[in-house]
C-alpha positions as CSV (number, residue, x, y, z in Angstrom):
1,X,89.6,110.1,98.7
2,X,86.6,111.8,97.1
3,X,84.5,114.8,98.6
4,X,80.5,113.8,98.6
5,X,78.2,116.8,97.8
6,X,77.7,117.3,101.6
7,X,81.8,117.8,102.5
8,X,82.3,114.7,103.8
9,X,85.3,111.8,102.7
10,X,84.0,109.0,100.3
11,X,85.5,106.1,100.0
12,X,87.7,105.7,96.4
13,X,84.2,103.2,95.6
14,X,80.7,103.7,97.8
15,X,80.6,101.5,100.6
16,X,77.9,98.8,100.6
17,X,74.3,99.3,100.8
18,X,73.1,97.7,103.8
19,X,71.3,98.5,107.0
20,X,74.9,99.5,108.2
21,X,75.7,101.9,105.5
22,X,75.3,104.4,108.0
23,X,77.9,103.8,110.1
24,X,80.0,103.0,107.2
25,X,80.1,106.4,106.4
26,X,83.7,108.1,105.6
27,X,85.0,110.3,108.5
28,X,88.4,112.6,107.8
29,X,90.5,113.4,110.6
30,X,93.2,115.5,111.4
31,X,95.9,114.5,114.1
32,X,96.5,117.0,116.2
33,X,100.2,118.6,115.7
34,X,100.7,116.8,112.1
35,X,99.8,118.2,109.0
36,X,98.2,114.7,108.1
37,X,94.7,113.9,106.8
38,X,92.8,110.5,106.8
39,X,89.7,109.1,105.7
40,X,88.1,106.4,107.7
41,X,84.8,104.1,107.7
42,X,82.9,106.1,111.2
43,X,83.5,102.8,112.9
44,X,87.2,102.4,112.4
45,X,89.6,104.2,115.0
46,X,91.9,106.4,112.9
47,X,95.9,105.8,112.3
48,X,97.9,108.0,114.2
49,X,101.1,106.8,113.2
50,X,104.3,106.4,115.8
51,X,106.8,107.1,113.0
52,X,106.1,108.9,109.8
53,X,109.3,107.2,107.9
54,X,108.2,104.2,105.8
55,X,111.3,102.5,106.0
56,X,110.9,103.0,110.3
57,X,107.4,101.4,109.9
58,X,108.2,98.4,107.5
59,X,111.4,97.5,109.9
60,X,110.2,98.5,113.4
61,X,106.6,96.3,112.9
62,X,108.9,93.4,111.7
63,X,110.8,93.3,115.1
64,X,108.0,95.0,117.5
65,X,106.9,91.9,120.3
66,X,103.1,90.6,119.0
67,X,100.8,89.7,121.9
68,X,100.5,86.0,121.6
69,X,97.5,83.8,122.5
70,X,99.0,80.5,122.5
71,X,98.6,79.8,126.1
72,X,95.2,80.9,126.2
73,X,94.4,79.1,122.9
74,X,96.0,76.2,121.7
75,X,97.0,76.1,118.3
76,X,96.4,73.0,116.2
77,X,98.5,72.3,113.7
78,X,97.7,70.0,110.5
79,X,98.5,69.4,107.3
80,X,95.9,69.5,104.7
81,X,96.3,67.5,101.2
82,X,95.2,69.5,98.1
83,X,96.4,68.2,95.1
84,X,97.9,64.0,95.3
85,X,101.5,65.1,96.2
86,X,101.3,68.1,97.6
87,X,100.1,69.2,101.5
88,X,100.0,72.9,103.4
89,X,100.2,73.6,106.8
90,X,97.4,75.3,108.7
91,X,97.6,76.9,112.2
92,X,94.2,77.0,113.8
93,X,93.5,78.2,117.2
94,X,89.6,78.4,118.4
95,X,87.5,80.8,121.0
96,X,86.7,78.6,124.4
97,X,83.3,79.8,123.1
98,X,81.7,79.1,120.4
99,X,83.3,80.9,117.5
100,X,81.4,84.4,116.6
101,X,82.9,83.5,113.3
102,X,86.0,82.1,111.2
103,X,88.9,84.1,110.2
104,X,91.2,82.4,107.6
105,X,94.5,84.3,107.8
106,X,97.6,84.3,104.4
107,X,101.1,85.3,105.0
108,X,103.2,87.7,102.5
109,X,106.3,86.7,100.3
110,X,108.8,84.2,102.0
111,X,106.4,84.8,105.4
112,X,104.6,82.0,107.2
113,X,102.1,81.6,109.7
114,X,104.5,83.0,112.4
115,X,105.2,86.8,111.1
116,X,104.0,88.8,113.5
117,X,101.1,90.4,111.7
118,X,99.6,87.1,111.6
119,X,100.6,86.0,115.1
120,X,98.8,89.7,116.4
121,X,95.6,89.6,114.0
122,X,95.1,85.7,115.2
123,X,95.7,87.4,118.6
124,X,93.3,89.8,118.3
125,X,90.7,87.8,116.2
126,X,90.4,85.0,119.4
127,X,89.6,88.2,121.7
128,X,87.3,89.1,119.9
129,X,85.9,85.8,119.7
130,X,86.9,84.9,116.3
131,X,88.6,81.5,115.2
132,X,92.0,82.2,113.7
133,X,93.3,79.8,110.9
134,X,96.6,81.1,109.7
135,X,97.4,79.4,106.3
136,X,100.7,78.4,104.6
137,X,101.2,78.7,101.1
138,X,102.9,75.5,99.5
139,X,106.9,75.0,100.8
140,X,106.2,77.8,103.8
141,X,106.4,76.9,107.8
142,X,109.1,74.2,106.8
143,X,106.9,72.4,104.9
144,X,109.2,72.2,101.9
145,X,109.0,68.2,102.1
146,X,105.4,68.4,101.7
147,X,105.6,69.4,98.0
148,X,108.0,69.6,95.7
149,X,106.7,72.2,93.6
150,X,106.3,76.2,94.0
151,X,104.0,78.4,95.2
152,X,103.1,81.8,93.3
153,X,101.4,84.9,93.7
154,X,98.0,83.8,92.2
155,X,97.9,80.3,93.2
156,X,94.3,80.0,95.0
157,X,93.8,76.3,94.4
158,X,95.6,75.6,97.6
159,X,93.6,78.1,99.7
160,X,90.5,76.9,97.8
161,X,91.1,72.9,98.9
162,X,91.2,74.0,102.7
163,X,88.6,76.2,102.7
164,X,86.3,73.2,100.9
165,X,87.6,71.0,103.4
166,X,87.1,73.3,106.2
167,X,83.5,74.1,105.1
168,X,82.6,70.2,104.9
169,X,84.0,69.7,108.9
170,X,80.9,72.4,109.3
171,X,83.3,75.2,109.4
172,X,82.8,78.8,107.9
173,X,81.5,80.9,106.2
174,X,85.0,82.3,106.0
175,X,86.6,86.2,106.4
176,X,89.9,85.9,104.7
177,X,92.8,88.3,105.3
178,X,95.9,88.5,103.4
179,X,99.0,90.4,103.8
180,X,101.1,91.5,101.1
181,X,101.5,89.0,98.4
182,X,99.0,87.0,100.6
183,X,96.5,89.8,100.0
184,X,97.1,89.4,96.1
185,X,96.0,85.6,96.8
186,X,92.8,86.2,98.7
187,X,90.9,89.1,96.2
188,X,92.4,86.9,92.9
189,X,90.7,84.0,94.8
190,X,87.4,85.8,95.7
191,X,87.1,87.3,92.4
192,X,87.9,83.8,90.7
193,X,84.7,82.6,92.5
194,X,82.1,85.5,91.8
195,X,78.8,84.9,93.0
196,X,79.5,81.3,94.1
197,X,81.8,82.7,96.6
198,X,78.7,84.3,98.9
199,X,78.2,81.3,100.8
200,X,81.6,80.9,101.3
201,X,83.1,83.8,102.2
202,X,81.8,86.8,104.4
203,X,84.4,89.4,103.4
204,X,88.0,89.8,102.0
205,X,90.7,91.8,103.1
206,X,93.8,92.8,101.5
207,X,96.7,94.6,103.4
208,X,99.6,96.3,101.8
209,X,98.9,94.3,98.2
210,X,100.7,94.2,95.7
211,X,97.7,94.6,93.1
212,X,99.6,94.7,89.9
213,X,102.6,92.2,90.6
214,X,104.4,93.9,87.4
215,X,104.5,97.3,88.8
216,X,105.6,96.3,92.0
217,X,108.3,94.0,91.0
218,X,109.7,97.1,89.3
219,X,109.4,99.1,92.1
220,X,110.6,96.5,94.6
221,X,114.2,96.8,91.9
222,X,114.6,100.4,93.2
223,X,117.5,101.3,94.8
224,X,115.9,102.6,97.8
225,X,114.6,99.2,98.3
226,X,117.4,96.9,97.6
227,X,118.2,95.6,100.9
228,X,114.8,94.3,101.0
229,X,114.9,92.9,97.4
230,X,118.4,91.2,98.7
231,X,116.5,89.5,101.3
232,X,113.5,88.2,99.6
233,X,115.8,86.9,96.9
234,X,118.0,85.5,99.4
235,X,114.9,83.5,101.5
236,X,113.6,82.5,98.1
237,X,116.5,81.1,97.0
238,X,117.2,79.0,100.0
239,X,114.2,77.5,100.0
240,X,113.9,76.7,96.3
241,X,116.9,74.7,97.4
242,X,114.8,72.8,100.3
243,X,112.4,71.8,98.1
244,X,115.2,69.6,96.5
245,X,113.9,70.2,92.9
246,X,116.8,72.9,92.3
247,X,120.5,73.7,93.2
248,X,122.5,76.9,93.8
249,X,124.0,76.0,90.5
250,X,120.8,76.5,88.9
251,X,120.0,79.8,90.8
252,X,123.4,81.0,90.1
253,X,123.5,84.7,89.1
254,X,119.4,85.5,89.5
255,X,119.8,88.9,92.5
256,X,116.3,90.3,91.6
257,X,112.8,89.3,92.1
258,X,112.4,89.7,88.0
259,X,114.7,87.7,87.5
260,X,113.7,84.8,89.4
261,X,110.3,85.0,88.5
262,X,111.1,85.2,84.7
263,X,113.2,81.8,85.1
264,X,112.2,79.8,87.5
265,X,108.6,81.0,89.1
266,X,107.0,81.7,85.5
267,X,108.3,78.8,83.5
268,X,107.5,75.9,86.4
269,X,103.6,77.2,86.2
270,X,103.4,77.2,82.3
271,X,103.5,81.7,82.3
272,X,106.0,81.1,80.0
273,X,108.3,83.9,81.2
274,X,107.6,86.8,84.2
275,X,106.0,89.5,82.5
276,X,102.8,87.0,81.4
277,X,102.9,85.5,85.1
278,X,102.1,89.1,86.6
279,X,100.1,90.0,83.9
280,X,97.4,87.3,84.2
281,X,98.0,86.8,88.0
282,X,97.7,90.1,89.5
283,X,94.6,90.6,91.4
284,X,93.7,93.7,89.9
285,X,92.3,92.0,86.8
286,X,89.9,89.7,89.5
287,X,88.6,93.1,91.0
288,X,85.4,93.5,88.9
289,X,84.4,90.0,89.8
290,X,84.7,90.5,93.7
291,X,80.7,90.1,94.7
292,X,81.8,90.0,98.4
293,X,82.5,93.2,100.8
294,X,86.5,93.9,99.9
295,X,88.7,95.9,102.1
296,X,92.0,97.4,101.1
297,X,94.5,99.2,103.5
298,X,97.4,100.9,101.9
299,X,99.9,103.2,103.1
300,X,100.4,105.7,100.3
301,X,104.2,105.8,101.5
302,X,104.7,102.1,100.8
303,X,108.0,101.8,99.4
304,X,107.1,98.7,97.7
305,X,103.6,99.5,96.2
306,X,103.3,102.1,94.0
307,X,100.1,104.1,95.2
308,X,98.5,105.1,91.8
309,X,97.4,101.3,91.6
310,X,94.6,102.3,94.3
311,X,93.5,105.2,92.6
312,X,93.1,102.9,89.6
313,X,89.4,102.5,87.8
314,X,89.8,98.9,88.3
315,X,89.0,100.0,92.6
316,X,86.7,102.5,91.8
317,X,84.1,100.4,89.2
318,X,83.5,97.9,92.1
319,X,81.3,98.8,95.0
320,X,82.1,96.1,97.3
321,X,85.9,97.3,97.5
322,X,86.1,100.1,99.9
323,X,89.5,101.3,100.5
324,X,91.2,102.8,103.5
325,X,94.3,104.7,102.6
326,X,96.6,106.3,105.2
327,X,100.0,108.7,104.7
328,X,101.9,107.0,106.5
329,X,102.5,103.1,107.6
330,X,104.8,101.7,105.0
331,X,104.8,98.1,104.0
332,X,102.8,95.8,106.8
333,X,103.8,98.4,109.4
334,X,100.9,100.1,110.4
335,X,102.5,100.9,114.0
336,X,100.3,103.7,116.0
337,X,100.3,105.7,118.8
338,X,98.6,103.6,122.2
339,X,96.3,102.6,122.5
340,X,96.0,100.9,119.0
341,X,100.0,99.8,118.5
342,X,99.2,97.1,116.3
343,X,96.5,99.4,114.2
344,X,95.7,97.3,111.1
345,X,94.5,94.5,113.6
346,X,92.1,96.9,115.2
347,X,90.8,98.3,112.0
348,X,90.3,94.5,110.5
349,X,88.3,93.7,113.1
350,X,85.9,96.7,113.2
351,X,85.7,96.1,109.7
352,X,84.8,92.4,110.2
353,X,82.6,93.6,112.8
354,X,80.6,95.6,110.7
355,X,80.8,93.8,107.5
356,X,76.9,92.7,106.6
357,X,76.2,88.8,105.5
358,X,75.1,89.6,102.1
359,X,72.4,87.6,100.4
């Protein structure tokens, strides 16, 4: 973060002009006891983490019990064509009043609509009023039959098509949140549209993104993060295999993301081979076209996410992106102190809460 003339915390790109720039004003805070500094919009409750190892937050939030809201809200789920042979699954639950709002929700790398983060933020969204859509990319939630093809970690058509479809049943406009490669998704896609996407969408959020997909793929290949590189390579894997179109013959001998990027993601989208894929679909390239309010969280310990990304002039040029950047949190983790567990949750909806309907 920045200092303004007067002391205060800036975020890394001013916050919108509006009629609530006030209370978007940065606020830095210091936890009592740690030797920890964070710079928050004045509305949003600040992170006091409940571990301070990254690898403690990334595991612990993937395993910590989510409140659930099924029984108070029904989820409805359908399947929603968007291209002739290919259909995603959307999870949508809805207030018992009518909705303040519509909150359109995109899981992370190998995720679905039932990782946790999306089951809490859906949670917490319907509380607040909110309807929660939580959105499968292509070949997620067992949906493998539905399409025979692959998803990737610029492909907005999909999200595009339900969101059109959505808006024509009288639905939106939209808040969409993405998490991880899901938050890659959601600014490419927001940027892709420019001005057209004001009537469309109210705000974008992106949570632990991976901005510049060649930098993180790199980093992902670390050693310190090679169990989780074994997993996602594993998931990915098996349900290439669902989809029918490959075998374990052909995936023989791929063990890194890289690798299966550069010869089966890249080539099946016309990329040609991985390096082109993350060049033209990271989401840090779509930043300067964003012309709706952007949020960002990023832990700067993120093992998977280099943090220099964020401090990037790509962020800073646009002043619709504000980012909030904490010490600790790891990947998706996020996990504080009570009475905020689930932290990010709290902090996207104050956000949403006090995002403006621009014009």
């Amino acid at each position: 973060m920045e200092k303004a003339g007067d002391g205060r915390a800036v975020s890394a790109a001013e916050p919108v002009k509006s009629a609530a720039a006030q209370s978007k004003a940065m606020i830095t805070v210091r936890i009592s006891g740690l030797s920890l500094y964070y710079s928050f919009p004045a509305f949003m409750e600040p992170f006091n983490p409940i571990f301070r190892n990254p690898h403690l937050q990334t595991i612990a939030a993937h395993y910590w019990k989510r409140p659930e809201a099924g029984a108070l809200f029904p989820v409805e789920s359908r399947l929603y064509r968007t291209e002739p042979d290919v259909q995603v699954l959307v999870q949508s639950q809805r207030p018992q009043a009518p909705a303040a709002g519509e909150i359109v929700m995109v899981h992370g790398l190998e995720g679905s609509g039932e990782a946790g983060y999306v089951r809490s933020l859906s949670a917490a969204a319907l509380r607040a009023g909110f309807a929660a859509h939580r959105f499968h990319m292509r070949t997620c939630g067992g949906t493998e039959r539905h399409c025979h093809t692959l998803y990737h970690a610029g492909l907005t058509s999909d999200l595009l098509a339900v969101l059109r479809q959505l808006r024509e049943a009288g639905r939106g406009p939209f808040f969409l949140v993405g998490f991880s490669l899901g938050g890659n998704v959601v600014l490419k896609l927001a940027g892709e549209m420019g001005e057209a996407a004001r009537p469309w969408i109210r705000g974008v959020c992106g949570v632990s993104t991976p901005l510049d997909l060649d930098a993180c793929a790199r980093r992902l290949a670390d050693p310190e993060n090679r169990l989780y590189e074994a997993r996602f390579v594993r998931k990915m894997r098996a349900r290439l295999i669902a989809t029918r179109g490959y075998t374990a013959q052909d995936l023989a001998g791929m063990r890194s993301l890289m690798e299966l990027d550069d010869r089966i993601t890249a080539p099946s989208f016309g990329f040609g081979n991985a390096r082109n894929y993350y060049r033209t679909q990271s989401s840090i390239g779509f930043l300067a076209g964003l012309r709706v309010p952007a949020l960002l969280i990023q832990a700067r310990d993120d093992t998977f996410i280099p943090f220099p990304i964020f401090e990037s002039e790509e962020i800073r040029r646009n002043p619709l992106v504000e980012l909030v950047a904490t010490d600790y949190g790891g990947h998706l983790g996020f996990l504080a102190r009570n009475p905020h567990r689930f932290w990010a949750d709290q902090a996207i909806m104050s956000w949403v809460n006090h995002t403006p309907t621009l014009t």
